[in-house]
C-alpha positions, 0 to 999 in steps of 0.5 A, spaced: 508 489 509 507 496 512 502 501 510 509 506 509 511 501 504 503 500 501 504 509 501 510 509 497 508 504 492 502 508 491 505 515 490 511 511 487 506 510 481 504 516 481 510 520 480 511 520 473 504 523 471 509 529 474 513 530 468 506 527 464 501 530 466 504 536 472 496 539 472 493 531 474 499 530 478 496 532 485 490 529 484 493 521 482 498 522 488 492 523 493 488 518 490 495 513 490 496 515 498 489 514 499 489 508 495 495 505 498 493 506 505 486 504 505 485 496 505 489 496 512 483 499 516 480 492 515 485 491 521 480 495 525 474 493 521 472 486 519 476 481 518 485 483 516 486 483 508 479 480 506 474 486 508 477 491 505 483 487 501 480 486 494 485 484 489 482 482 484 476 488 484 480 493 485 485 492 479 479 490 475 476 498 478 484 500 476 482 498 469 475 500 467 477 508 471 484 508 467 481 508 461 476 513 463 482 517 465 486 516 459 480 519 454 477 524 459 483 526 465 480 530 469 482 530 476 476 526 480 476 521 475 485 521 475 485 521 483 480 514 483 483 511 478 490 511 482 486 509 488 484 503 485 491 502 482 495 503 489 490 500 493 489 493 487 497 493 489 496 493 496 492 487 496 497 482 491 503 485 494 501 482 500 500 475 498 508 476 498 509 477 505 506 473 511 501 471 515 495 475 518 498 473 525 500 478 530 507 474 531 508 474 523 515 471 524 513 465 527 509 462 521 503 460 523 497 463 519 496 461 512 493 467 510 495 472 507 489 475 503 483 473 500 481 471 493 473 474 493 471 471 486 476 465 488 473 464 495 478 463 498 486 466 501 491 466 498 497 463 502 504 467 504 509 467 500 514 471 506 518 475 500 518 479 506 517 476 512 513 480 516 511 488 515 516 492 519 521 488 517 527 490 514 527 488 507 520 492 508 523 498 510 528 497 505 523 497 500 519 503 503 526 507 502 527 505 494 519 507 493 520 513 497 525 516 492 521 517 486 515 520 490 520 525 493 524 526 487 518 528 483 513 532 488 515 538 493 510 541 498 506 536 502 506 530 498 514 530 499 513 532 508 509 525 507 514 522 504 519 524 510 513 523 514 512 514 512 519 514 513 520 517 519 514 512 521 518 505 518 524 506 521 521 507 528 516 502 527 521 497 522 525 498 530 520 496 535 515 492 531 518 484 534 517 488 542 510 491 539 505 483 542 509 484 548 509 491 550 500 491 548 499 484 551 496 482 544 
C-alpha cells in the first residue's frame, strides 16, 4: 500500500481523541502520521518490509505504551503510543497487499512482510494488488476523511497533502519501472 493510505490510517486512528481528549489530539496525530509512514523507509535502508516492518513488535509496543497512556496521558507518552499503533498497522496491512517487487502486478515475490519472532515472511494476500493501485487510492480517500473532518490547521493541509500525493502517484505508479529504468 501507498504511504499516503498507511498515513491516513494513522491519523484515521487518532482522530476520535478530537472529541475525547482534544488537548492530547495534536499529539496522537503526530505520532500516528509518523508512525504510519516510518516503516517505509526500509525501502531506503535495508531490506523493504523487514527492516523496519515489525508487526508483531510494534503492536505489542502499541499495548504496553496505550496502557501508560491511558492511566498517565501525557502528550509524549500519547504520541508514542499512537506511534507504534499506526506503525504495528502499517506492517499487518501490508501482509494484505502484494509482494515486495517493483512490478508488484506481475506477482512474482512471495513476500509481503516479515514475521521476526516467527522467522520468516508472510506471503501476500493482494487485497490490494500493488500500492498505487486504485483500490489503494480508494482506501487513502475513506480514511482521509475522518482525520479531515475531525482536525484543522496543519494536520488537515497534510491530509489535502497525502491526497494530492495518491492521486498522482495512483496515476503513474504502473509508468514508474520504465521511466527510472528499475
Amino acid at each position: 500500500m501507498m504511504a499516503t493510505t498507511h498515513a491516513a490510517v494513522g491519523l484515521a486512528l487518532a482522530a476520535p481523541l478530537v472529541w475525547v481528549a482534544p488537548e492530547l489530539a495534536p499529539s496522537a496525530a503526530l505520532g500516528a502520521l509518523v508512525g504510519g509512514v516510518i516503516p517505509d523507509v526500509d525501502l531506503f535502508v535495508g531490506t523493504h518490509r523487514k527492516s523496519l516492518h515489525y508487526p508483531v513488535y510494534y503492536t505489542l509496543a502499541a499495548a504496553l505504551v496505550g496502557l501508560v497512556a491511558v492511566v498517565a496521558p501525557t502528550t509524549l507518552v500519547v504520541a508514542v503510543a499512537f506511534f507504534f499503533l499506526s506503525a504495528g498497522v502499517h506492517s499487518i496491512s501490508d501482509w494484505f497487499g502484494a509482494g515486495d517487487e517493483l512490478r508488484p502486478w506481475h506477482r512474482t515475490s512471495d513476500r509481503a512482510v516479515y514475521v521476526h519472532p516467527a522467522k520468516r515472511w508472510l506471503r501476500p494476500r493482494y487485497f490490494v494488488r500493488y500500492d498505487g493501485a486504485p483500490e489503494d487510492l480508494v482506501l487513502t480517500l475513506l480514511f482521509s476523511v475522518p482525520p479531515f473532518v475531525a482536525f484543522e490547521g496543519g494536520i488537515r493541509l497534510a491530509v489535502l497533502a497525502g491526497v494530492a500525493i495518491a492521486v498522482f502517484y495512483t496515476g503513474f505508479r504502473k509508468r514508474m519501472p520504465e521511466w527510472f529504468n528499475i
